[in-house]
Backbone bond lengths (Angstrom), bond angles and torsions (degrees), N, CA, C in turn:
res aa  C-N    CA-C-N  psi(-1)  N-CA   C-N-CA  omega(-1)  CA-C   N-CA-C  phi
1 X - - - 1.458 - - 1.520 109.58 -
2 X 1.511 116.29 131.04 1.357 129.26 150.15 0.833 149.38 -82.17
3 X 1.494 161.05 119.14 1.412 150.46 173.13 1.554 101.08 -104.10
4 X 1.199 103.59 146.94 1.487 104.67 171.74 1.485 109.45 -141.93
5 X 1.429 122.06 144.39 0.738 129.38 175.50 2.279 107.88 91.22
6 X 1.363 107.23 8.26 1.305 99.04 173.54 1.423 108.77 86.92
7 X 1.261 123.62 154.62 1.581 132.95 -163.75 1.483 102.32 -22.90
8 X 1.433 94.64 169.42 2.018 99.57 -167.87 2.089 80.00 -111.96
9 X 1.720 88.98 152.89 1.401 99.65 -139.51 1.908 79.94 -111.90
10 X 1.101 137.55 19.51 1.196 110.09 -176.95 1.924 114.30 -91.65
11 X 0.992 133.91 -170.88 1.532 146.35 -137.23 1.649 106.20 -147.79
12 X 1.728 83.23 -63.79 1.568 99.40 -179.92 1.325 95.33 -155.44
13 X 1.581 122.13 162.11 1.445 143.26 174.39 2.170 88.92 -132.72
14 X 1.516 71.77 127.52 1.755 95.66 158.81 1.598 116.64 -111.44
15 X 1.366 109.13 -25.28 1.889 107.74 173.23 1.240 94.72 175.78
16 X 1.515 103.86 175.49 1.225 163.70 -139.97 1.458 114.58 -113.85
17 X 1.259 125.04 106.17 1.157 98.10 177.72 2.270 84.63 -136.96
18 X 1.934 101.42 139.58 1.738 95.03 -177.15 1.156 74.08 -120.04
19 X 1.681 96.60 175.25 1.193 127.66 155.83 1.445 120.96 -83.04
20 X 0.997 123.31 -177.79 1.897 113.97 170.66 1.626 124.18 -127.55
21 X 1.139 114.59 -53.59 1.266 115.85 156.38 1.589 125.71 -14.21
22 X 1.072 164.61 85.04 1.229 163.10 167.98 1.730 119.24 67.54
23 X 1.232 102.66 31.46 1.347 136.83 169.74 1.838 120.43 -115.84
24 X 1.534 110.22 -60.39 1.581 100.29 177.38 1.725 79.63 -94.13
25 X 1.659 134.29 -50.84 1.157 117.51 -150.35 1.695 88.01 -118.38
26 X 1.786 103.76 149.28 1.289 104.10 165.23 1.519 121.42 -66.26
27 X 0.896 135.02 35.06 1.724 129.89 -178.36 1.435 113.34 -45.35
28 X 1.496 106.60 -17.91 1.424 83.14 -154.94 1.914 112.41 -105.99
29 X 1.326 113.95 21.43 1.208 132.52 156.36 1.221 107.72 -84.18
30 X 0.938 113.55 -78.92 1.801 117.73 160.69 1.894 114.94 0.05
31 X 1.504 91.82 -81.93 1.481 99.85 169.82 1.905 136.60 -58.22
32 X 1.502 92.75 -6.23 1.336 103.35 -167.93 1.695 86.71 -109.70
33 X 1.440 128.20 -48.51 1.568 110.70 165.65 1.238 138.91 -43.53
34 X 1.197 103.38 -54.86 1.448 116.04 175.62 2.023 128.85 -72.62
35 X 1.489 93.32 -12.97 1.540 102.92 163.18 1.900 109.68 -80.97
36 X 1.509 82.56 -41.45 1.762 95.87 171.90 0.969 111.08 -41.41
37 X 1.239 122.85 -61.14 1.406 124.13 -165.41 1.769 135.02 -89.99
38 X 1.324 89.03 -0.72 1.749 104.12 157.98 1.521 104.09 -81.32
39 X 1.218 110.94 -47.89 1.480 91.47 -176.51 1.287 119.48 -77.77
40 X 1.221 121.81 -8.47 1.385 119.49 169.63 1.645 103.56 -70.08
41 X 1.279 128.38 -62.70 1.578 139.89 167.95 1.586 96.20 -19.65
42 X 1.244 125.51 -63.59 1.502 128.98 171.38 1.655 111.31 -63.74
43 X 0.851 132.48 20.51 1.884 129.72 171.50 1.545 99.92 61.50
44 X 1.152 147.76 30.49 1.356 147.94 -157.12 1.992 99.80 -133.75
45 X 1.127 124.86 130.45 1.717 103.44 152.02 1.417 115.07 -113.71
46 X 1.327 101.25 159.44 1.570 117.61 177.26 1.415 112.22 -107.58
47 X 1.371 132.02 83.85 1.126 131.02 171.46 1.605 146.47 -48.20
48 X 1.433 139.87 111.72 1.009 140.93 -149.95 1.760 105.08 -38.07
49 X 0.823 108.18 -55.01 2.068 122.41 166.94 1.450 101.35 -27.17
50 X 1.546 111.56 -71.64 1.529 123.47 -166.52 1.729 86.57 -51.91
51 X 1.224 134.55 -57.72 1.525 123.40 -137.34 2.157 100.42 -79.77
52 X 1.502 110.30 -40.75 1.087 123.86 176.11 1.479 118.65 -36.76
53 X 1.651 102.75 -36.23 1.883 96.70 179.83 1.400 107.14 -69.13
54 X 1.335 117.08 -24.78 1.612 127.39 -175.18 1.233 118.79 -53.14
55 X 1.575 116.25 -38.04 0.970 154.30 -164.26 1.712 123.98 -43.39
56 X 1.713 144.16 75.23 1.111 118.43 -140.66 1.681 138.42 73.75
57 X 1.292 76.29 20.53 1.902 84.93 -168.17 1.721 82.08 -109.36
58 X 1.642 104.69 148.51 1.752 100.94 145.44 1.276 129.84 -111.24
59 X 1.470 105.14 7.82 1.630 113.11 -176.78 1.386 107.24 -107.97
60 X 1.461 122.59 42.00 1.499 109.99 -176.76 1.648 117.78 -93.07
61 X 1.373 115.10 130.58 1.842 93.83 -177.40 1.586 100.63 -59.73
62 X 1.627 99.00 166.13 1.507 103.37 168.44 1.508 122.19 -62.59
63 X 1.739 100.71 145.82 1.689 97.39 -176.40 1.494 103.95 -76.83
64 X 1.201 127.97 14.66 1.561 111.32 146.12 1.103 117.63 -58.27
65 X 1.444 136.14 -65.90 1.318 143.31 172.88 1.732 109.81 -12.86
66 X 1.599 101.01 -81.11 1.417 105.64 179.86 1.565 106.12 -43.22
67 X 1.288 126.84 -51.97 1.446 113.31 -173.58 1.521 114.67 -57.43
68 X 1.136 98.86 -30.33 2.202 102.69 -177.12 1.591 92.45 -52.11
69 X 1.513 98.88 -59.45 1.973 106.81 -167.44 1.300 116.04 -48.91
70 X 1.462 125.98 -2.59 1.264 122.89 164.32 1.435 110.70 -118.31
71 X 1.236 136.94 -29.20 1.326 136.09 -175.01 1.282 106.97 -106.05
72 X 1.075 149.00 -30.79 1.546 167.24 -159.83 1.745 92.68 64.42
73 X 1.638 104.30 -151.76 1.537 118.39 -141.19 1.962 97.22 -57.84
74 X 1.769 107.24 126.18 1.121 91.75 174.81 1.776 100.00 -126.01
75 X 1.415 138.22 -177.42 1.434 150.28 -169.39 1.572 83.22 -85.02
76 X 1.477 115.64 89.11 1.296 106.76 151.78 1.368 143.61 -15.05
77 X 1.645 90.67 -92.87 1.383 123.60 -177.44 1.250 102.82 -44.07
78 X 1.624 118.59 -40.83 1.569 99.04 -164.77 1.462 121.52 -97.78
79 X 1.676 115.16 -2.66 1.528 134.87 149.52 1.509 107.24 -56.70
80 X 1.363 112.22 -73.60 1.603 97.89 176.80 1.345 121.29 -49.71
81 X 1.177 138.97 -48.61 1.080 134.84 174.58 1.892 113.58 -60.52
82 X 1.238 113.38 -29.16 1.612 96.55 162.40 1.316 115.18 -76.89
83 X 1.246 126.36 -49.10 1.586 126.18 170.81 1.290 107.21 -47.91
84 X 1.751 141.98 -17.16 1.149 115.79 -166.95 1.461 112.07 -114.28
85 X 1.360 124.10 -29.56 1.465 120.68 122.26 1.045 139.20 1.20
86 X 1.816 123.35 -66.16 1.234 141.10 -170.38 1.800 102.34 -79.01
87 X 1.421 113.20 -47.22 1.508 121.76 -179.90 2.120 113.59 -66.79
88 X 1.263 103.37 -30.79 1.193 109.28 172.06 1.767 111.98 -80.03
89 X 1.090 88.23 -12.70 2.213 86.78 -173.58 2.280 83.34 -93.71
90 X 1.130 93.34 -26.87 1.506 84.14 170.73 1.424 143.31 -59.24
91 X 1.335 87.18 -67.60 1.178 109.88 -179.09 1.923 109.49 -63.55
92 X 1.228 121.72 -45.56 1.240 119.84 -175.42 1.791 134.50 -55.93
93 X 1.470 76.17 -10.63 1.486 100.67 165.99 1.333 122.01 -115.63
94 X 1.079 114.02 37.33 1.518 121.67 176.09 1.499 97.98 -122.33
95 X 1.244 102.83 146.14 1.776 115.84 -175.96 1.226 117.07 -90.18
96 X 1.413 119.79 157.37 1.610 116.11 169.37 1.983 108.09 -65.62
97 X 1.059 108.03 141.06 1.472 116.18 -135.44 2.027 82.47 -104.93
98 X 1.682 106.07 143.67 1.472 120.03 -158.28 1.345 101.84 -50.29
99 X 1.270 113.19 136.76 1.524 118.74 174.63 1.366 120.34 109.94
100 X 0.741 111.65 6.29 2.195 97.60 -152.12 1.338 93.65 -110.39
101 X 1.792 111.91 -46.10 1.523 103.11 176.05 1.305 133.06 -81.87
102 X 1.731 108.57 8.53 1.327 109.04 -177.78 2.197 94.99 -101.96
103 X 1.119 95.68 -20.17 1.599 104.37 169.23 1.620 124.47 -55.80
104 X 1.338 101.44 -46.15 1.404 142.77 166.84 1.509 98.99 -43.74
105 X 1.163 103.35 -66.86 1.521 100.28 -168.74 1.126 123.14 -90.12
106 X 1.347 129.70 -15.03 1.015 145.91 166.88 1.689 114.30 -58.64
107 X 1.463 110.57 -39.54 1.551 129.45 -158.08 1.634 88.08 -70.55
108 X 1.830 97.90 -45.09 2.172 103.66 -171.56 1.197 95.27 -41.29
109 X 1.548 111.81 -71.32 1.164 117.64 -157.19 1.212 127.87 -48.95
110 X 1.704 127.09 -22.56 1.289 128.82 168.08 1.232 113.35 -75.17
111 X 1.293 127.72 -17.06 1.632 149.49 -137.40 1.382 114.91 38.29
112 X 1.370 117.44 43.87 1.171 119.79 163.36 1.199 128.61 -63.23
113 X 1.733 130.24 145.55 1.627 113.41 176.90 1.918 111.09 -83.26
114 X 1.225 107.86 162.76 1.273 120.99 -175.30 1.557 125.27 -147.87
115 X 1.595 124.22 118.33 1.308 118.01 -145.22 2.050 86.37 -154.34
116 X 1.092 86.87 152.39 1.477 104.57 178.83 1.802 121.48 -105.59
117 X 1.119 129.88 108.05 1.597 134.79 -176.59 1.344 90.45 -108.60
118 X 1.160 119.61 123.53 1.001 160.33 132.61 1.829 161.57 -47.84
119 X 1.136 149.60 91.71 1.879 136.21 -166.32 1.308 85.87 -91.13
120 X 1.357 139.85 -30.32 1.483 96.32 -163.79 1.999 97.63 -116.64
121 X 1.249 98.43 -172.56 1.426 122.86 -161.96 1.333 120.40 -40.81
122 X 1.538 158.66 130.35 1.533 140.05 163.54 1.366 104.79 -36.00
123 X 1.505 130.22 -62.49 1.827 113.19 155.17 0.477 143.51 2.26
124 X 1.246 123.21 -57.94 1.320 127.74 175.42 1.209 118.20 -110.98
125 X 1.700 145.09 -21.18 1.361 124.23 147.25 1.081 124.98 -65.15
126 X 1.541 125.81 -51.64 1.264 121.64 -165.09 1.865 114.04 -50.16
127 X 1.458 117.31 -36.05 1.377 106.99 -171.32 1.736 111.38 -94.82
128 X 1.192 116.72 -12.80 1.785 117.67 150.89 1.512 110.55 -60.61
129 X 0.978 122.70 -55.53 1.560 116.31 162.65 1.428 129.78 -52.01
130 X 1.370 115.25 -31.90 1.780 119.11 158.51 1.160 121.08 -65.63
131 X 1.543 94.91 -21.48 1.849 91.57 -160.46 1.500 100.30 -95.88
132 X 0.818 136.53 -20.60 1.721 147.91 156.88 1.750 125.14 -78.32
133 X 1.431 106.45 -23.41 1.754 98.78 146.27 1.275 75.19 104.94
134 X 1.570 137.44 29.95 1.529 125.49 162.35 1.652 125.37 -103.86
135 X 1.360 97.85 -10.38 1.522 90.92 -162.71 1.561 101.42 -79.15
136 X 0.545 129.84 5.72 1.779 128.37 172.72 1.577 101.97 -79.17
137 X 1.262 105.86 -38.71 1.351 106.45 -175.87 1.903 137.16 -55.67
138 X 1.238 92.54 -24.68 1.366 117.79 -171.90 1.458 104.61 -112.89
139 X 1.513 114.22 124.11 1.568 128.34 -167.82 1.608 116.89 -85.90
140 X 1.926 100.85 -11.23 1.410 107.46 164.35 1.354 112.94 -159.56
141 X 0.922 127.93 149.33 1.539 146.12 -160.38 1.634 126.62 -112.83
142 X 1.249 145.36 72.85 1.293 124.71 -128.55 1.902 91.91 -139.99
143 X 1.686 108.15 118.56 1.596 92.30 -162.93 1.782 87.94 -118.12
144 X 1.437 111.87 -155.40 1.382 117.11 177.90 1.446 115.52 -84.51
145 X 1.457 130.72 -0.08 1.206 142.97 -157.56 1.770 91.71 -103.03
146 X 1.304 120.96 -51.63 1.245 120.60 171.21 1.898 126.20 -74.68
147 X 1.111 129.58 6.03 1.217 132.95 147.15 1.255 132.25 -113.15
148 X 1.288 145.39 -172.59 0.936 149.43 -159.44 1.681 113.62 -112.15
149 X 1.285 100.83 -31.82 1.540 109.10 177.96 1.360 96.97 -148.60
150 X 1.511 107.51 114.95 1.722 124.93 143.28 2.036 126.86 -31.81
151 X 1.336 97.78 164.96 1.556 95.16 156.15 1.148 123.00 -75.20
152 X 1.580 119.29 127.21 1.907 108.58 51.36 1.393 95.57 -103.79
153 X 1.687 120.32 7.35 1.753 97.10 163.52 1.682 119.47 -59.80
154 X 1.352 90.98 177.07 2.103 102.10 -174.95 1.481 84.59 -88.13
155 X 0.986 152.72 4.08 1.528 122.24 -137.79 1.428 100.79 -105.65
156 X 1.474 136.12 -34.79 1.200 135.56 167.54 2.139 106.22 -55.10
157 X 1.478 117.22 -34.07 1.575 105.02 -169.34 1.882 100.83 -76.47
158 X 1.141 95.72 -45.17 1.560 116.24 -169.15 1.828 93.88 -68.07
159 X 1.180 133.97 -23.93 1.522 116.69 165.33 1.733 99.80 -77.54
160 X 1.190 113.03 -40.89 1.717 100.91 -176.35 1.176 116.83 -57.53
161 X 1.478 95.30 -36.10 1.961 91.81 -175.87 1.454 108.30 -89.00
162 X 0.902 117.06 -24.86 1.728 94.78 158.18 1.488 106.46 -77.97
163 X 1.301 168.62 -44.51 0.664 149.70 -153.31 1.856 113.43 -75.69
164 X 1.291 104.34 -18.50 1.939 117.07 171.44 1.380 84.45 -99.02
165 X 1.252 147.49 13.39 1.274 131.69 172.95 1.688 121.07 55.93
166 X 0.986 96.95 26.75 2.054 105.10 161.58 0.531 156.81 -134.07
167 X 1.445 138.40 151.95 1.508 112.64 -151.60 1.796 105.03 -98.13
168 X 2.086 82.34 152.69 1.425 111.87 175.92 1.402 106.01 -8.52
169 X 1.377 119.40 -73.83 1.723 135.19 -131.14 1.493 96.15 -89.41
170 X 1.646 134.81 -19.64 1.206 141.25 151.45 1.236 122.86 -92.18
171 X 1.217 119.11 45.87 1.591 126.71 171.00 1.720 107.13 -127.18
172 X 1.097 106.23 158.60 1.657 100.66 161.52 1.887 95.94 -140.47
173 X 1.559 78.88 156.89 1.731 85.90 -177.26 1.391 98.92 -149.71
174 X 1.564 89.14 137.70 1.620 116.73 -170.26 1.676 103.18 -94.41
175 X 1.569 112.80 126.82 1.306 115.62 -168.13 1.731 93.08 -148.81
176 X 1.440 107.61 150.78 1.746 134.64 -175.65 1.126 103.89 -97.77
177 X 1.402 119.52 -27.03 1.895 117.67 -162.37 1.281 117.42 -132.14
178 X 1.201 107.67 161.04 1.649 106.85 -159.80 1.869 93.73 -74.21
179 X 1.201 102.67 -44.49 1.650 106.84 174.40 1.275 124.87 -42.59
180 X 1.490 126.07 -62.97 1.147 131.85 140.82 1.965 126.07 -18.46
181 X 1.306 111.34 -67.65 1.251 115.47 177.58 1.810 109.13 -33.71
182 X 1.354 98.15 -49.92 1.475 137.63 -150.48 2.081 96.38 -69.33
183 X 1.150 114.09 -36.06 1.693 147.11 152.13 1.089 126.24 -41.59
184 X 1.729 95.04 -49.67 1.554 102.91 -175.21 1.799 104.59 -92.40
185 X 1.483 91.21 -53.26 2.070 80.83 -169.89 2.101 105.90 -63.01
186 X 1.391 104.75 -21.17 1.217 80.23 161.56 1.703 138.63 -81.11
187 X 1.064 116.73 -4.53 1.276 137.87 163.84 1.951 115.29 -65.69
188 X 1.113 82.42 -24.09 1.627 101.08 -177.08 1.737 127.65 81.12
189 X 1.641 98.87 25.31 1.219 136.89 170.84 1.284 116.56 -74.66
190 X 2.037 126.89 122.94 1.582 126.85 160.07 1.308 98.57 -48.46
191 X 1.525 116.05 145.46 1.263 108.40 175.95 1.835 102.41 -151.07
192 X 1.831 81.77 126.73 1.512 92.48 -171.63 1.439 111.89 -85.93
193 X 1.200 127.13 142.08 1.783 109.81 173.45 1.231 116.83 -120.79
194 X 1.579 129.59 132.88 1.372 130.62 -174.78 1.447 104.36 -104.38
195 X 1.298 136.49 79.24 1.417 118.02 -169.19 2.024 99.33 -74.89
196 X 1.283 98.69 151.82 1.835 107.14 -174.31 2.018 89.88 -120.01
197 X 1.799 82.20 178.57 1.665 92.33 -151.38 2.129 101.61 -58.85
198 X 1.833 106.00 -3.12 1.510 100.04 -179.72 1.687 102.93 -87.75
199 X 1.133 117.41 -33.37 2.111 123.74 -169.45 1.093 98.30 -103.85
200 X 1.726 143.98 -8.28 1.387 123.18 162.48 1.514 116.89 -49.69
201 X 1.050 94.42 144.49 1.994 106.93 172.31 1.964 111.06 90.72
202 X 1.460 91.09 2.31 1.638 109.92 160.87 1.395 121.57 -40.13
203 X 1.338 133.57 176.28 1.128 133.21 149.36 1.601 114.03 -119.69
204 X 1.782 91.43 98.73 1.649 100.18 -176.37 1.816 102.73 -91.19
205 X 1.395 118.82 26.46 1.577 107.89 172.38 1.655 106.28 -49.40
206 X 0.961 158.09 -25.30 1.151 152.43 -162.12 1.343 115.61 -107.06
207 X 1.355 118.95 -2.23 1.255 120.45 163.69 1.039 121.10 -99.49
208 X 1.739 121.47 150.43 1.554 134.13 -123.80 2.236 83.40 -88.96
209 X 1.134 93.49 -68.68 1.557 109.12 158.62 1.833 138.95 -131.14
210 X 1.323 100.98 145.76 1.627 94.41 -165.21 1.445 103.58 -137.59
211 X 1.711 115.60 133.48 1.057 132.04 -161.64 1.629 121.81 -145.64
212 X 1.301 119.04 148.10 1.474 115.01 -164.76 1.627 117.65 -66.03
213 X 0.878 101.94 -22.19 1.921 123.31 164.17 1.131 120.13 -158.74
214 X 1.812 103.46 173.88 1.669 107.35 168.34 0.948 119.19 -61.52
215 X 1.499 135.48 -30.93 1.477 153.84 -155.09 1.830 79.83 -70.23
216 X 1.617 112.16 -55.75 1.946 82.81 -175.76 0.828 138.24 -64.06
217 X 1.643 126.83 -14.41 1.268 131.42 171.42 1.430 138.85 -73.95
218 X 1.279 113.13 124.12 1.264 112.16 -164.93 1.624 103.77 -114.99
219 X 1.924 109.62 165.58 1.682 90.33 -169.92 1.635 105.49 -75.17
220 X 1.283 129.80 -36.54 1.478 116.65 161.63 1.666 132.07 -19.27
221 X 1.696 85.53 -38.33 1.500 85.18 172.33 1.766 112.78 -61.76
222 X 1.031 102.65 -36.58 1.565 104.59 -175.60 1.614 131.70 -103.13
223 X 1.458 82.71 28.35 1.872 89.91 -177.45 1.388 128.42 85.51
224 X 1.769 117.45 22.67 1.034 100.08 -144.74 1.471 91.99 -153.95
């Protein structure tokens, strides 16, 4: 465990707000293999580095694009559709990742609120979260499809926290990516960072505290 920046500064916590992507679920190995490996199918590699800037962003062009820029014109539709296949046989077998449900319950018990911000689609979070027995859990749901601008804007944390009704500076939000992080402290959110085996080797200086999982966090850690 890290702290940065000297004692953790909160007062009070009213909620919770995570991300989802490779935070409650590993997706994001998943998504970084299976892009891998189209471009490998094409004689090309995509290096873990190259995929990391991607990482937490909502404005990224599609990684078709990048693959054209090395191979030129390829059958779209039917690349994405093998990569998306291959990432869904992935991901569905990946578990809700250590920590999150003891966070979860922990948050009831304070009666803290708890809400999910999001880069990618209600599509695709909302039913990984059904299918693992979480979405009940979270009192609001907020992905890149419902704002206007993604991370590293605030605008996905700052709709969650109004939507649990609290403010920014009494929230903490659990984030995987430096982009994300980058979301939250601008929102004016503590912000914890879990980087996983795709956002390790990040630069989480700007996060409030950063730790190898949820499982390390405890509510002491957060004032509470």
């Amino acid at each position: 465990m890290q702290t940065n920046g000297g004692a953790l500064r909160f007062v009070a916590v009213d909620a919770f707000v995570f991300d989802f992507d490779g935070l409650i679920v590993d997706t994001e190995w998943p998504a970084y293999v299976s892009v891998r490996d189209q471009f490998a199918a094409h004689g090309v590699e995509l290096s873990l580095v190259q995929w990391q800037a991607r990482i937490g962003r909502g404005d990224n062009p599609p990684w078709t694009v990048l693959l054209e820029e090395q191979v030129g014109a390829i059958d779209v539709d039917a690349v994405e559709e093998a990569r998306r296949t291959h990432k869904n046989e992935l991901t569905d077998a990946q578990p809700v990742l250590p920590g999150v449900v003891s966070l979860l319950d922990q948050a009831k018990s304070r009666g803290l609120g708890v809400a999910v911000a999001s880069s990618s689609p209600s599509t695709w979070v909302r039913p990984h979260l059904e299918r693992r027995g979480l979405l009940d859990r979270f009192a609001a749901v907020w992905t890149r499809d419902m704002v206007s601008r993604g991370k590293p804007w605030p605008d996905l944390f700052l709709a969650a926290s109004s939507a649990l009704d609290a403010k920014p500076e009494r929230t903490v939000a659990f984030e995987d990516s430096v982009h994300g992080v980058t979301a939250a402290k601008e929102a004016g959110m503590f912000a914890v960072a879990v980087p996983n085996r795709v956002t390790v080797g990040g630069d989480f200086s700007h996060a409030d505290l950063v730790v190898d999982t949820l499982a390390d966090v405890t509510l002491s850690d957060l004032g509470l």
